[in-house]
N, C-alpha and C positions, 0 to 999 in steps of 0.2 A: 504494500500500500504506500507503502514510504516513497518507494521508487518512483510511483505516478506521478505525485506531488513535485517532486525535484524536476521529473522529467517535465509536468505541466508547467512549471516554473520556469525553467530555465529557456521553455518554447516562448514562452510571453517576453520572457525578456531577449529575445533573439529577434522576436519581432519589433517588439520596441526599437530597438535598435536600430534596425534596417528598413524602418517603413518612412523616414524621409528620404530617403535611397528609392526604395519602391514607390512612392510619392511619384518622383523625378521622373519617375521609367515611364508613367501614366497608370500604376497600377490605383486603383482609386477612385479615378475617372471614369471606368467604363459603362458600357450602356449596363445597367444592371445594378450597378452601388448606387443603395438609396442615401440621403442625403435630406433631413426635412426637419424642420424647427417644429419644435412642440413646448408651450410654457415656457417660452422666453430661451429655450437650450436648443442646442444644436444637435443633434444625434445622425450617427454615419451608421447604416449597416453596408459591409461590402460584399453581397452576395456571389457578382461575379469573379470578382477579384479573388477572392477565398476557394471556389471552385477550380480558377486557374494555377493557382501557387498549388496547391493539390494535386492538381494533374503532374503539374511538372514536378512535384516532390517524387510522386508516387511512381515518374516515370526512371526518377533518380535510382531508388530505392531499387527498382527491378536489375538497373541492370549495371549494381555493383556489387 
């Protein structure tokens, strides 16, 4: 269980990280990341963005 924790952790801060990077690339932007104010805040969800970095994780992962 422990393991998960570190592992979910250390993914978030890897993203943190690298999403002004990913920003730049146009990841973010695409047709698909909602983007919409509600009560005064902003909130992002990246639906397609998160589907693509997936793919390409997932295509990593296979063939190393």
């Amino acid at each position: 269980m422990i393991r998960w924790v570190i592992v979910v952790f250390l993914a978030l801060m890897l993203i943190s990280w690298f999403s002004p990077i990913l920003q730049k690339l146009g990841f973010g932007k695409l047709p698909g990341d909602l983007r919409f104010k509600l009560f005064g805040r902003e909130f992002f969800v990246p639906l397609t963005s998160t589907i693509l970095l997936s793919m390409v994780a997932a295509a990593i992962a296979r063939y190393l």
